[in-house]
Biopython code that builds the backbone (N, CA, C, O; Angstrom):
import numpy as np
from Bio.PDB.StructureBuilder import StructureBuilder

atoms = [
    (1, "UNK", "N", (9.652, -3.635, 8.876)),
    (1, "UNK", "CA", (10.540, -4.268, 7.916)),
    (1, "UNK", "C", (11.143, -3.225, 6.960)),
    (1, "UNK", "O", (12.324, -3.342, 6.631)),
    (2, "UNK", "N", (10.301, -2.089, 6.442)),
    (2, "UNK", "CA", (10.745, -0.898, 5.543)),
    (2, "UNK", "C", (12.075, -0.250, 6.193)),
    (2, "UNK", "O", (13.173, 0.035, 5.716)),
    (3, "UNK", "N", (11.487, -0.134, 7.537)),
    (3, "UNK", "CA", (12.680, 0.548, 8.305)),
    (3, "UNK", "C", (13.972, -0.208, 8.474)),
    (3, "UNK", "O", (14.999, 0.472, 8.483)),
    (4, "UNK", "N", (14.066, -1.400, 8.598)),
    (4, "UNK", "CA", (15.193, -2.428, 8.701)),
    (4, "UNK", "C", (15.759, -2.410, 7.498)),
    (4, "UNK", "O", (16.977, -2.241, 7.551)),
    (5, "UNK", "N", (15.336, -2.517, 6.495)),
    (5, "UNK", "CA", (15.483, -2.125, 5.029)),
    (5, "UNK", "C", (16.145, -0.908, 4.659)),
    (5, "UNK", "O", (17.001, -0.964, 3.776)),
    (6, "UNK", "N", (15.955, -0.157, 5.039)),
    (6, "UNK", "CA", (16.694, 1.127, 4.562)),
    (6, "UNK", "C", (17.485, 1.254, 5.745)),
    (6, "UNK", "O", (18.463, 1.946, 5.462)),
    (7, "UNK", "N", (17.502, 0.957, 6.751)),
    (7, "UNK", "CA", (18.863, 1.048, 7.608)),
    (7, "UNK", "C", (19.727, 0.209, 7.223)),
    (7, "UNK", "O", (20.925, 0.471, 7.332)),
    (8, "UNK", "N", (19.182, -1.242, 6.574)),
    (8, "UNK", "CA", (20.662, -1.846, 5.890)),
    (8, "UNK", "C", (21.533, -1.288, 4.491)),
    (8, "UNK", "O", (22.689, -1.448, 4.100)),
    (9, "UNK", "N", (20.297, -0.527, 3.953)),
    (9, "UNK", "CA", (20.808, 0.371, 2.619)),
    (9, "UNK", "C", (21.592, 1.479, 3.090)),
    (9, "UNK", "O", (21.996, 2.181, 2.163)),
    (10, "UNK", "N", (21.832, 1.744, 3.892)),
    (10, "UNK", "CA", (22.113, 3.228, 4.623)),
    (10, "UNK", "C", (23.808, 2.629, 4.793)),
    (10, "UNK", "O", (24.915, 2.915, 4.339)),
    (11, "UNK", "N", (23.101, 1.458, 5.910)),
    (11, "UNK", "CA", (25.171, 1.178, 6.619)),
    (11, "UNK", "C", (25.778, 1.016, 5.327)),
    (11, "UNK", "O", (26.861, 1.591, 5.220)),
    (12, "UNK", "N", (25.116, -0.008, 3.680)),
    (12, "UNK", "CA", (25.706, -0.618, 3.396)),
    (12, "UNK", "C", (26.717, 0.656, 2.032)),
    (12, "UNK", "O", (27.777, 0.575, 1.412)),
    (13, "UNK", "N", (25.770, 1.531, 2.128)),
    (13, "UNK", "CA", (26.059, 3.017, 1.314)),
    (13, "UNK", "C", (27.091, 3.252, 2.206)),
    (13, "UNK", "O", (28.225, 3.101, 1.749)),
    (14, "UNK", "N", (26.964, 3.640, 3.556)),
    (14, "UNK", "CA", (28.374, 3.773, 3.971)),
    (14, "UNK", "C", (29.206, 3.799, 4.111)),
    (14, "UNK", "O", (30.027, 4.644, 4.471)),
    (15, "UNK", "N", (29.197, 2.157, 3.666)),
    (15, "UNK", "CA", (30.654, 1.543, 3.786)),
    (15, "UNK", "C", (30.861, 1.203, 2.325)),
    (15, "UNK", "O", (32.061, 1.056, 2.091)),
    (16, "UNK", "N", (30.175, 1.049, 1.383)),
    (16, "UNK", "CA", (30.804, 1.973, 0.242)),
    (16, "UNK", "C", (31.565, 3.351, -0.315)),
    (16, "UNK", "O", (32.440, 3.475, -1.172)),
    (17, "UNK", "N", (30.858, 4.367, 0.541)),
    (17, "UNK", "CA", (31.851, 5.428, 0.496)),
    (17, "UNK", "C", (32.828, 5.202, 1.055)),
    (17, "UNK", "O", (33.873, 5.277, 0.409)),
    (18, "UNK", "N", (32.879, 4.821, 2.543)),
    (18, "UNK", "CA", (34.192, 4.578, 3.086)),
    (18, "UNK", "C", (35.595, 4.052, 2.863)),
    (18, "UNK", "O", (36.661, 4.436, 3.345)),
    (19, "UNK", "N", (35.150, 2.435, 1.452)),
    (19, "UNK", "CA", (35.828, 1.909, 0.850)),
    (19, "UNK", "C", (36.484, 2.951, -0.340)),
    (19, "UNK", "O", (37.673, 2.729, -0.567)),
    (20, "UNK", "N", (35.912, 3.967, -1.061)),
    (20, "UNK", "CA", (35.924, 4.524, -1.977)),
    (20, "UNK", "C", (37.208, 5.606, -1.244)),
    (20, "UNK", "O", (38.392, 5.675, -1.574)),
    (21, "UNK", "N", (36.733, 6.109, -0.537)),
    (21, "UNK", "CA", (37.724, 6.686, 0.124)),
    (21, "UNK", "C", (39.388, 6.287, 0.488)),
    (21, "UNK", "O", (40.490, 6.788, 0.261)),
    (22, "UNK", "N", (38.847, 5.073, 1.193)),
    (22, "UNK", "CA", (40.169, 4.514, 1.298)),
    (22, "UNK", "C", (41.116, 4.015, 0.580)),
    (22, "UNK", "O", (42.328, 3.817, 0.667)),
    (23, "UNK", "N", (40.006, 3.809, -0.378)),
    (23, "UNK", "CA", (41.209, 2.544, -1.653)),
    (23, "UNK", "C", (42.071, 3.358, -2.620)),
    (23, "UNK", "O", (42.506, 2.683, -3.553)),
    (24, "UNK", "N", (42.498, 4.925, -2.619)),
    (24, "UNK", "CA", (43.521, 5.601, -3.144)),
    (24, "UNK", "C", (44.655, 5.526, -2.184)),
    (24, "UNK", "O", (45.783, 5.754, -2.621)),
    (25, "UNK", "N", (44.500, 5.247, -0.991)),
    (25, "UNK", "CA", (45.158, 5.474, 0.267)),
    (25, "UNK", "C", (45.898, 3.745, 0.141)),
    (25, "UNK", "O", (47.086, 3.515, 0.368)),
    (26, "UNK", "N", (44.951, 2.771, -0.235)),
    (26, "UNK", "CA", (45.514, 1.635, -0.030)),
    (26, "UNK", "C", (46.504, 0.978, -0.871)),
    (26, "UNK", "O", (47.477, 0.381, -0.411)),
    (27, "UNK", "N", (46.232, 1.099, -2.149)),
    (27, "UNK", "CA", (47.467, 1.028, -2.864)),
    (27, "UNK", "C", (48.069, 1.939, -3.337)),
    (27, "UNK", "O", (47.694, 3.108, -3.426)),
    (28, "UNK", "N", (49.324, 1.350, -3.774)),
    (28, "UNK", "CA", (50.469, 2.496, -4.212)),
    (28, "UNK", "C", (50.139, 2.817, -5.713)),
    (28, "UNK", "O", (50.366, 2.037, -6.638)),
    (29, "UNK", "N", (49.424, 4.391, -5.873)),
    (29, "UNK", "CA", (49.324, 4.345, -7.098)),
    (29, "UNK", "C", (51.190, 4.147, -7.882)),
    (29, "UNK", "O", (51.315, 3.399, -8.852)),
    (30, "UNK", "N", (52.052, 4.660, -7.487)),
    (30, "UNK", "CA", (52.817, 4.839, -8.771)),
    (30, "UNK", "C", (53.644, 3.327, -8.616)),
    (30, "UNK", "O", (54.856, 3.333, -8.833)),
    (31, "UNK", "N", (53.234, 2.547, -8.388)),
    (31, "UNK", "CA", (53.884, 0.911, -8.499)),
    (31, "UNK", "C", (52.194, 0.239, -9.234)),
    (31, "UNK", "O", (51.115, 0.080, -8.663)),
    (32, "UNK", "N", (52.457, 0.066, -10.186)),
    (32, "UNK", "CA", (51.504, -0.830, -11.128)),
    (32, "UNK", "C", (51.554, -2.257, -10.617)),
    (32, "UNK", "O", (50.473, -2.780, -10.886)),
    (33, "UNK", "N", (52.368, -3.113, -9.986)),
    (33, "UNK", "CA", (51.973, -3.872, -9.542)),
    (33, "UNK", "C", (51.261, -4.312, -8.229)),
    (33, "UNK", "O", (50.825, -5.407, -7.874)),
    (34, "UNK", "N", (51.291, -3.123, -7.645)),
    (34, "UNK", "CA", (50.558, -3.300, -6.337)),
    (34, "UNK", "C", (48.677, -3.398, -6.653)),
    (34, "UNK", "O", (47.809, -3.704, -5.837)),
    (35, "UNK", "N", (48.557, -3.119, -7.721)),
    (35, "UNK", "CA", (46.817, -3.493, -8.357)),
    (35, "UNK", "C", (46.737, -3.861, -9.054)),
    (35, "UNK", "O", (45.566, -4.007, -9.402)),
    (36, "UNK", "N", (47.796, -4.394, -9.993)),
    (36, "UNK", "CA", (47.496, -5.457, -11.388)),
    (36, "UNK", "C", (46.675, -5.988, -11.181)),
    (36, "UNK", "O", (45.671, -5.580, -11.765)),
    (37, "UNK", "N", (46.471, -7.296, -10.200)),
    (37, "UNK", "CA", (45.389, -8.193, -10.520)),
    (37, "UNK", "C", (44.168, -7.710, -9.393)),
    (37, "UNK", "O", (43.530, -8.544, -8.752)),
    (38, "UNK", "N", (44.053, -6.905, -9.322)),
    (38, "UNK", "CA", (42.802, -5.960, -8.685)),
    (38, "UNK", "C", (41.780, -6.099, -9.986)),
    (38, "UNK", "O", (42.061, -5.995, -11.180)),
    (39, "UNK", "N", (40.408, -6.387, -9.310)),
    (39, "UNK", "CA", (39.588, -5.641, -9.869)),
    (39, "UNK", "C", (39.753, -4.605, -10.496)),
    (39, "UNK", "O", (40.194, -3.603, -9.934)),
    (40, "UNK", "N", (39.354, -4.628, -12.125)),
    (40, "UNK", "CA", (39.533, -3.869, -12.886)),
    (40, "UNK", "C", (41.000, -3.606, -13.732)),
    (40, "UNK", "O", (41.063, -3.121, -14.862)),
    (41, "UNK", "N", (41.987, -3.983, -13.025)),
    (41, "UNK", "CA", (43.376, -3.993, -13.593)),
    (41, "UNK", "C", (43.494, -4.244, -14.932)),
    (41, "UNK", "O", (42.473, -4.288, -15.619)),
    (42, "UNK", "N", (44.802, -4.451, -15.514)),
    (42, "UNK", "CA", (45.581, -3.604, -15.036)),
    (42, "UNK", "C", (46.006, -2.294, -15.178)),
    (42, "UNK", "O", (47.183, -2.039, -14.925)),
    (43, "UNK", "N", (45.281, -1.451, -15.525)),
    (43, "UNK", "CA", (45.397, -0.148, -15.583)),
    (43, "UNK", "C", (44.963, 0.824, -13.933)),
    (43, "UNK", "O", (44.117, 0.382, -13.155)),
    (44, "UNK", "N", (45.314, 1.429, -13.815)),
    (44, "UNK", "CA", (45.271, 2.610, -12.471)),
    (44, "UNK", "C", (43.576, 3.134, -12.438)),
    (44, "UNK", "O", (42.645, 2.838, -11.689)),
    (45, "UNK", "N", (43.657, 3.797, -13.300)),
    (45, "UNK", "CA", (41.619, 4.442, -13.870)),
    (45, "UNK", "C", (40.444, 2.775, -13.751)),
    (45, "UNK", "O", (39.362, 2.826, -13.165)),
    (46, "UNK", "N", (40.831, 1.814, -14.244)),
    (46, "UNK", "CA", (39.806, 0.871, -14.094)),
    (46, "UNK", "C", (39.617, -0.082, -12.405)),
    (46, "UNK", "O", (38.665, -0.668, -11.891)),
    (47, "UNK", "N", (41.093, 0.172, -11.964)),
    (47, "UNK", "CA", (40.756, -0.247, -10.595)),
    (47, "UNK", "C", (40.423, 0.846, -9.891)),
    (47, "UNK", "O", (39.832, 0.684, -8.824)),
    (48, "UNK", "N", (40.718, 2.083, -10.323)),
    (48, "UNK", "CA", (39.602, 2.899, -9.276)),
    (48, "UNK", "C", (38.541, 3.261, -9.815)),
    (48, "UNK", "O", (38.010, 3.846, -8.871)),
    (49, "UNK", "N", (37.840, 3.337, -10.657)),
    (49, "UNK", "CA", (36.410, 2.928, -11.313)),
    (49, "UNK", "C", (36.121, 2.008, -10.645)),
    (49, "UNK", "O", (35.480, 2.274, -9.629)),
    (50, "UNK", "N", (36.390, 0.866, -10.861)),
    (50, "UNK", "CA", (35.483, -0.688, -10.158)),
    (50, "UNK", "C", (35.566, -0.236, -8.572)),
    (50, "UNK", "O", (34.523, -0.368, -7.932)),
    (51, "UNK", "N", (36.696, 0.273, -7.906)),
    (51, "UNK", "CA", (36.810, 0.571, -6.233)),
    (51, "UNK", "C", (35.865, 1.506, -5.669)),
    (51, "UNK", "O", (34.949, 1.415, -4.852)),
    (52, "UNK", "N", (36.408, 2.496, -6.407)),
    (52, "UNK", "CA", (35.765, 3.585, -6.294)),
    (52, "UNK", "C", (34.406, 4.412, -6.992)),
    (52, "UNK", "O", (33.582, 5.181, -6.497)),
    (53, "UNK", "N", (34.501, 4.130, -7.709)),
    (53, "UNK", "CA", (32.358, 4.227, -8.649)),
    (53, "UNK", "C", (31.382, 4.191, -8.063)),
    (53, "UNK", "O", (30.575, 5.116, -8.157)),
    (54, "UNK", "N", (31.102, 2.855, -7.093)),
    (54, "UNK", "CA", (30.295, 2.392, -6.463)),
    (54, "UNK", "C", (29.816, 3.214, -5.299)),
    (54, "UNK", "O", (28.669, 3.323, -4.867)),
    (55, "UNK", "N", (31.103, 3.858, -4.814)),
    (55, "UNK", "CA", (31.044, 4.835, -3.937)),
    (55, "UNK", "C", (30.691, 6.002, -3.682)),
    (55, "UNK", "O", (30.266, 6.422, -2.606)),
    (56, "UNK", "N", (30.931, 6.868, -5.155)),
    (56, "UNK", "CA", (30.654, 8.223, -5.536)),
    (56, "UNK", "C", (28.993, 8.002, -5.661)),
    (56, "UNK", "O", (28.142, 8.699, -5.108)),
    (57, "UNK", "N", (28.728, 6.696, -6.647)),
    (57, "UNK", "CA", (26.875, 6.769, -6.715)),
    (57, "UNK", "C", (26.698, 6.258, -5.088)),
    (57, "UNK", "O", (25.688, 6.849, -4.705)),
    (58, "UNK", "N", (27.094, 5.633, -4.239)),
    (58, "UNK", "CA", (25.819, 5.653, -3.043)),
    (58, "UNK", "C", (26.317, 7.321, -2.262)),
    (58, "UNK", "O", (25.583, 7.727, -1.361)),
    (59, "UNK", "N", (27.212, 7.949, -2.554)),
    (59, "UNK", "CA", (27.534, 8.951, -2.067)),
    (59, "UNK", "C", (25.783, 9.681, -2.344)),
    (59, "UNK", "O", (24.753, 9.776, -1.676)),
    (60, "UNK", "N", (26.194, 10.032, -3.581)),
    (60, "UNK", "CA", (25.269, 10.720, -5.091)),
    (60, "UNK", "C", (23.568, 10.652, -4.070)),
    (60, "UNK", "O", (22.945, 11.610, -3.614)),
    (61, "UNK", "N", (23.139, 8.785, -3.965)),
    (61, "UNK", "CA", (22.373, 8.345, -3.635)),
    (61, "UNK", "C", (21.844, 8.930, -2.285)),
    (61, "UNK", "O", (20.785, 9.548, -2.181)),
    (62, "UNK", "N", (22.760, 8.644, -1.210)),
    (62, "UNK", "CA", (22.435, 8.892, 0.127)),
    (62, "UNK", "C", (22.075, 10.468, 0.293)),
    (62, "UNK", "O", (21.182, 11.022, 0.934)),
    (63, "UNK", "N", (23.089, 10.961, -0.511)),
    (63, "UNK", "CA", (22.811, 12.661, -0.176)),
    (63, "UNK", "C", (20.890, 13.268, -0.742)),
    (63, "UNK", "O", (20.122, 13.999, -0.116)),
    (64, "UNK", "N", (20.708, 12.659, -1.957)),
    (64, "UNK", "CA", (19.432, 12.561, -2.553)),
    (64, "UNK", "C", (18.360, 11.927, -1.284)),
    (64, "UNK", "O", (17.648, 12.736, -0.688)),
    (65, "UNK", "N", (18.316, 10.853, -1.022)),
    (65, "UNK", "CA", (17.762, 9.871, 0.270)),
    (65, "UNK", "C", (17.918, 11.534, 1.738)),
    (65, "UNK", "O", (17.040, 11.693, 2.587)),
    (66, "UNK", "N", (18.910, 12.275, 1.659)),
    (66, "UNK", "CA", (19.082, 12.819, 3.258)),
    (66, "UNK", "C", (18.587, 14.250, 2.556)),
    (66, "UNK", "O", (18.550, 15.235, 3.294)),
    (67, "UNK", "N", (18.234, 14.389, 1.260)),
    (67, "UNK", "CA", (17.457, 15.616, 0.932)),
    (67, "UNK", "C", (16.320, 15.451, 1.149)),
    (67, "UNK", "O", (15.824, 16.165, 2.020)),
    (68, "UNK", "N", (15.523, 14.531, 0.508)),
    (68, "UNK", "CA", (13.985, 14.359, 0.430)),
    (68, "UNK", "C", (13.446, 14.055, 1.865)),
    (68, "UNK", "O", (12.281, 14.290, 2.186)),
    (69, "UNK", "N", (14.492, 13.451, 2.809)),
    (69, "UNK", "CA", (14.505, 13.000, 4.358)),
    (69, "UNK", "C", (13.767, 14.297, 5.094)),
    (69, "UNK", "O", (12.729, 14.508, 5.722)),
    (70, "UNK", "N", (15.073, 15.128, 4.579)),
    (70, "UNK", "CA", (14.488, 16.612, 5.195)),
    (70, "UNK", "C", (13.621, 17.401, 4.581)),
    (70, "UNK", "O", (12.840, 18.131, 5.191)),
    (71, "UNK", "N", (13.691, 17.317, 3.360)),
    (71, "UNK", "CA", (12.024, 18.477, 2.918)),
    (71, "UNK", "C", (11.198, 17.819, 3.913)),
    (71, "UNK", "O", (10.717, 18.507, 4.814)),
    (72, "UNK", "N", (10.894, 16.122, 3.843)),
    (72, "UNK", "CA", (9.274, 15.771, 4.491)),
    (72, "UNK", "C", (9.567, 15.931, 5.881)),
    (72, "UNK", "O", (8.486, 16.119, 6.439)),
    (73, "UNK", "N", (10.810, 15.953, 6.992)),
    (73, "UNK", "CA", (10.763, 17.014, 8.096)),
    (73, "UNK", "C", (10.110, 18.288, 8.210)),
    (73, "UNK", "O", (9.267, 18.717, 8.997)),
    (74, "UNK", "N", (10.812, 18.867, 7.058)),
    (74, "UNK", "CA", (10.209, 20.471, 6.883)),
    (74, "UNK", "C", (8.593, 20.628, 7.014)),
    (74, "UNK", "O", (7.918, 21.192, 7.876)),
    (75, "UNK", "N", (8.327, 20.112, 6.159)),
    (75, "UNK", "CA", (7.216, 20.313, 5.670)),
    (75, "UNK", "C", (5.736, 19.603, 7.009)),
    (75, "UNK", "O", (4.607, 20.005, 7.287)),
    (76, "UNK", "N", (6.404, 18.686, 7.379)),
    (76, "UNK", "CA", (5.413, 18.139, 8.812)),
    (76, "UNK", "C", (5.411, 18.788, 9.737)),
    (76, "UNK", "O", (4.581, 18.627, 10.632)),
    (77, "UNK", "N", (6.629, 19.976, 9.780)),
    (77, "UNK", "CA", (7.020, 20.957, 10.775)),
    (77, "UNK", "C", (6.283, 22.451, 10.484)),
    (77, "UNK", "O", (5.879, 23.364, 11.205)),
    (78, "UNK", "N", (6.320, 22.261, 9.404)),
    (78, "UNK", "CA", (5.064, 23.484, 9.193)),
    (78, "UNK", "C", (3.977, 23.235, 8.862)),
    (78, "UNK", "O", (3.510, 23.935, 7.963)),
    (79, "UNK", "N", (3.326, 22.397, 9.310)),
    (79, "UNK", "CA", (1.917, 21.898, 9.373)),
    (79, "UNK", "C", (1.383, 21.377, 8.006)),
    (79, "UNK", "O", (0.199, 21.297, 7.679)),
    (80, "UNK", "N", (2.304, 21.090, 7.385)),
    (80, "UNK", "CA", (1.797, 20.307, 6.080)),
    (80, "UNK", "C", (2.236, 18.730, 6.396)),
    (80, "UNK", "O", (3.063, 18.113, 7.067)),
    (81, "UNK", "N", (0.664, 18.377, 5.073)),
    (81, "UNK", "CA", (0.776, 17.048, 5.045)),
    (81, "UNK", "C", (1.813, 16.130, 5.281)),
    (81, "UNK", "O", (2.541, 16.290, 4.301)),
    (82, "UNK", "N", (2.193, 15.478, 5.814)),
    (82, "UNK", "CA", (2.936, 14.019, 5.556)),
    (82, "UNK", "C", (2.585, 13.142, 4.263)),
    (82, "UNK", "O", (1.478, 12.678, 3.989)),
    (83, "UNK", "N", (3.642, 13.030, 3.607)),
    (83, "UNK", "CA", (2.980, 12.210, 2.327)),
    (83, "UNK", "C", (2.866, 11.124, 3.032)),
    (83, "UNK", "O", (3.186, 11.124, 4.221)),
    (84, "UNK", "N", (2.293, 9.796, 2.282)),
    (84, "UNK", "CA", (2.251, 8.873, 2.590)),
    (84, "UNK", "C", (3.354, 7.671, 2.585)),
    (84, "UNK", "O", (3.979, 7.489, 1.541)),
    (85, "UNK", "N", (3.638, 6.760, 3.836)),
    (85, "UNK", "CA", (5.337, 6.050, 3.425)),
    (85, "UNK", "C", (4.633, 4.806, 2.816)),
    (85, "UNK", "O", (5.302, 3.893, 2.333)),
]
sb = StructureBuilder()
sb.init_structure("model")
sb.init_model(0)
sb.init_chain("A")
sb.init_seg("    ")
for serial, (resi, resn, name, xyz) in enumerate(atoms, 1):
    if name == "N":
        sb.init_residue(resn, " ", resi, " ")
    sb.init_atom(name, np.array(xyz, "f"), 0.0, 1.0, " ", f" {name:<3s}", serial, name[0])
structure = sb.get_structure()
């Protein structure tokens, strides 16, 4: 179940960055009405805050999650303990 668990945290980080990514691409920044009533509107900075925020922290997150991933690789690979999951 742990494992099902963090594979749904994983896709769902994903596709948060992915969104984060895309959503400069999706609207037209220099037409203000193409995101007025967007989340966060109507200003340009608060709809990509609310779009994009979410994204940079599971970015932030996952990279932290794919560090500690690999020290406890490392470290089982050179004959040290496995902490405990």
């Amino acid at each position: 179940m742990k494992k099902a668990l963090g594979a749904v945290g994983i896709l769902f980080g994903l596709y948060l960055v992915v969104r984060a990514v895309a959503e400069p691409f999706v609207i037209d920044m220099s037409d203000p009405a193409t995101y007025r009533q967007d989340w966060g509107g109507p200003s340009l900075a608060g709809v990509l805050l609310v779009h994009c925020g979410p994204g940079v922290v599971s970015a932030v997150l996952l990279a932290l999650a794919a560090r500690a991933w690999w020290r406890r690789r490392a470290a089982v690979g050179r004959g040290g303990r496995r902490p405990p999951s």
